[in-house]
C-alpha positions, 0 to 999 in steps of 0.5 A, a space after each residue: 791090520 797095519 796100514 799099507 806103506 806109502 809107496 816110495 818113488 825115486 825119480 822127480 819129473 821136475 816139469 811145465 805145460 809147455 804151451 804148443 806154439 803158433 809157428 814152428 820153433 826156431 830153435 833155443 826155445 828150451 834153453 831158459 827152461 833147462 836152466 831152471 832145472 826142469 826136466 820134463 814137459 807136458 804138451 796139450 793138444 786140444 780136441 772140441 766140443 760145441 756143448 757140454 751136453 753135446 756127444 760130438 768130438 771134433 778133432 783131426 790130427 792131420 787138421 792144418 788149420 791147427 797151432 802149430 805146436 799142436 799137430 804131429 809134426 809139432 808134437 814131435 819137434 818139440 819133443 825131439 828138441 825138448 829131448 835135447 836138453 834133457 827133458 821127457 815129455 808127457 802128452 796130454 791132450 785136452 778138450 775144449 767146450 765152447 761156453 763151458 769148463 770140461 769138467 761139465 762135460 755131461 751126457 743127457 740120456 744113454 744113448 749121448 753117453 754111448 755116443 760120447 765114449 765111442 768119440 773120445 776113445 777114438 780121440 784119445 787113442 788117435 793120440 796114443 798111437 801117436 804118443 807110441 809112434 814118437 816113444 813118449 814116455 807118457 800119455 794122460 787118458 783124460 784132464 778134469 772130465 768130472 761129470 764123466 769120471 764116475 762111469 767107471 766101466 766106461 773109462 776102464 774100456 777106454 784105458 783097456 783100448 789105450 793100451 792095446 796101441 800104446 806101451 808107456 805109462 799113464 794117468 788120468 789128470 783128475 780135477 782137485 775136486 774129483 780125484 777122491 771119487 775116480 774108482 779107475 786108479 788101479 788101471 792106471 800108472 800114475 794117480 793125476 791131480 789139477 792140484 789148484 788146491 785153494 790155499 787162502 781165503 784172502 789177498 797176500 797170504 804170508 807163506 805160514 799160511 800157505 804151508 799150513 794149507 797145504 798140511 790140510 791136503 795132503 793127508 787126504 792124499 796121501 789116504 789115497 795114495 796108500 790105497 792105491 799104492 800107485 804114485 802121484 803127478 801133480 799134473 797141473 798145478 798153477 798161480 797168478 801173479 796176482 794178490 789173490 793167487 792162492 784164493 782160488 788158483 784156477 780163475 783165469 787171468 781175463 777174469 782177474 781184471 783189476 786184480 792188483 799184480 803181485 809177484 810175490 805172492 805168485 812166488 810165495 805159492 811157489 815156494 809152499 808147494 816146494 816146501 810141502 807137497 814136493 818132499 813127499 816121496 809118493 810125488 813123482 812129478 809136477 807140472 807148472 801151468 804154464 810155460 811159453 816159447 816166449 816170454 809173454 807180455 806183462 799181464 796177470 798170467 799164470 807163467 812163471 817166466 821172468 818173475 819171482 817164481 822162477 828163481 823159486 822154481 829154479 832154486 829147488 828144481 835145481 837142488 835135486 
């Protein structure tokens, strides 16, 4: 029999991870980021743990000891000034372990495993009601939550609760080195991956060398995406400016001291996802970790702002 058709998707959700301010935003926070082309953002509430192996979620919407980026009326000014310049918004909220990466979230007898689904289906349809309330577009169910995705029943039953309050599109933003074995894709709008793909083994990669990286991804997703038959959001995807960017993207910058500072090579990632994986027609949208209301300091740090990266983003973001 032939092999199913690559699905083909018309719209191109050109975006950021928008970083939920500390204070209320003043206003003109979205002009330098319309100029780039961008035309979506995703905003990243947070819940938290204590423990990785704890199944106790803390979180409160109506918590003012929160940023305020991060409350309801946060999430909402930001949409609604975000929506002035012409940029759809995702929400995506993420929890944070004390101690630990959320991808090693892991329950330790059945009864933690009960406990911790009845706590994140409460969290993260607290959330969805919220996303209905305000007509977000669309709503992210879960992000790198890697040692939970294979309790595939239990994740059908919170995408099911999902959508009884919620009537946008979704997606789960699985981790580059678990979206291969999430069996829940059917439920869902939107194959989601945290495409920190390694593209290098070494410091200062040429762009060949990145391009060439790239070809030995996408194929594996593109199996996917022809199983599936459901279309694809980066919805992460993220270097540093810093010589070893491309070796392992997702190390945080206050882990890369000492690394010597390279905006180019941030730029060069920049520009071989753009002249790889943003062609695809199965590609509906990409989001840039990470955009800041304001220009940060100069340190090794993911965002684009102001550097080299930028121009890159900004010369195909704007192209089509």
């Amino acid at each position: 029999m032939p092999a199913n058709p690559l699905p083909a998707t018309t719209e191109k959700w050109k975006g950021v991870n928008w970083e939920g301010s500390r204070r209320p935003l003043r206003g003109g926070e979205f002009l330098a980021l319309q100029a780039t082309g961008a035309n979506a953002i995703s905003q990243t509430p947070f819940g938290w743990q204590r423990d990785k192996n704890d199944p106790e979620i803390g979180w409160d919407l109506d918590n003012d000891k929160r940023w305020w980026g991060e409350s309801p009326l946060g999430i909402q000014v930001t949409m609604d000034s975000s929506a002035k310049y012409g940029m759809k918004n995702m929400l995506k909220p993420h929890l944070w372990v004390r101690g630990a990466w959320v991808g090693e979230i892991e329950m330790l007898s059945e009864e933690d495993w009960k406990r911790w689904f009845a706590n994140y289906t409460a969290f993260i349809v607290g959330y969805a009601g919220l996303a209905e309330s305000l007509g977000i577009p669309a709503l992210c169910v879960g992000t790198e939550l890697e040692k939970t995705s294979h309790r595939e029943e239990d994740w059908r039953a919170v995408i099911a609760e999902v959508r009884k309050v919620y009537s946008g599109k979704l997606t789960y933003a699985a981790n580059f080195t678990e979206y291969q074995q999430v069996k829940f894709w059917d439920a869902l709008d939107y194959i989601g991956i945290q495409a920190y793909f390694p593209l290098s083994s070494g410091h200062s990669p040429g762009l060949a060398e990145l391009k060439a990286s790239w070809q030995s991804h996408l194929p594996k997703i593109e199996k996917l995406v022809r199983k599936c038959q459901k279309p694809v959001f980066f919805t992460e995807i993220g270097y540093c400016n810093t010589v070893d960017a491309a070796m392992e993207p997702w190390v945080w910058p206050n882990e890369r001291e000492g690394v010597e500072f390279s905006d180019e090579v941030q730029a060069r990632c920049y520009e071989a996802f753009f002249e790889t994986a943003w062609k695809k027609k199965w590609l509906a949208g990409v989001f840039f970790w990470k955009w800041h209301p304001e220009v940060p300091e100069r340190q090794p740090d993911f965002t684009p702002q102001g550097k080299a990266a930028e121009r890159v983003m900004t010369r195909f973001f704007s192209s089509n």
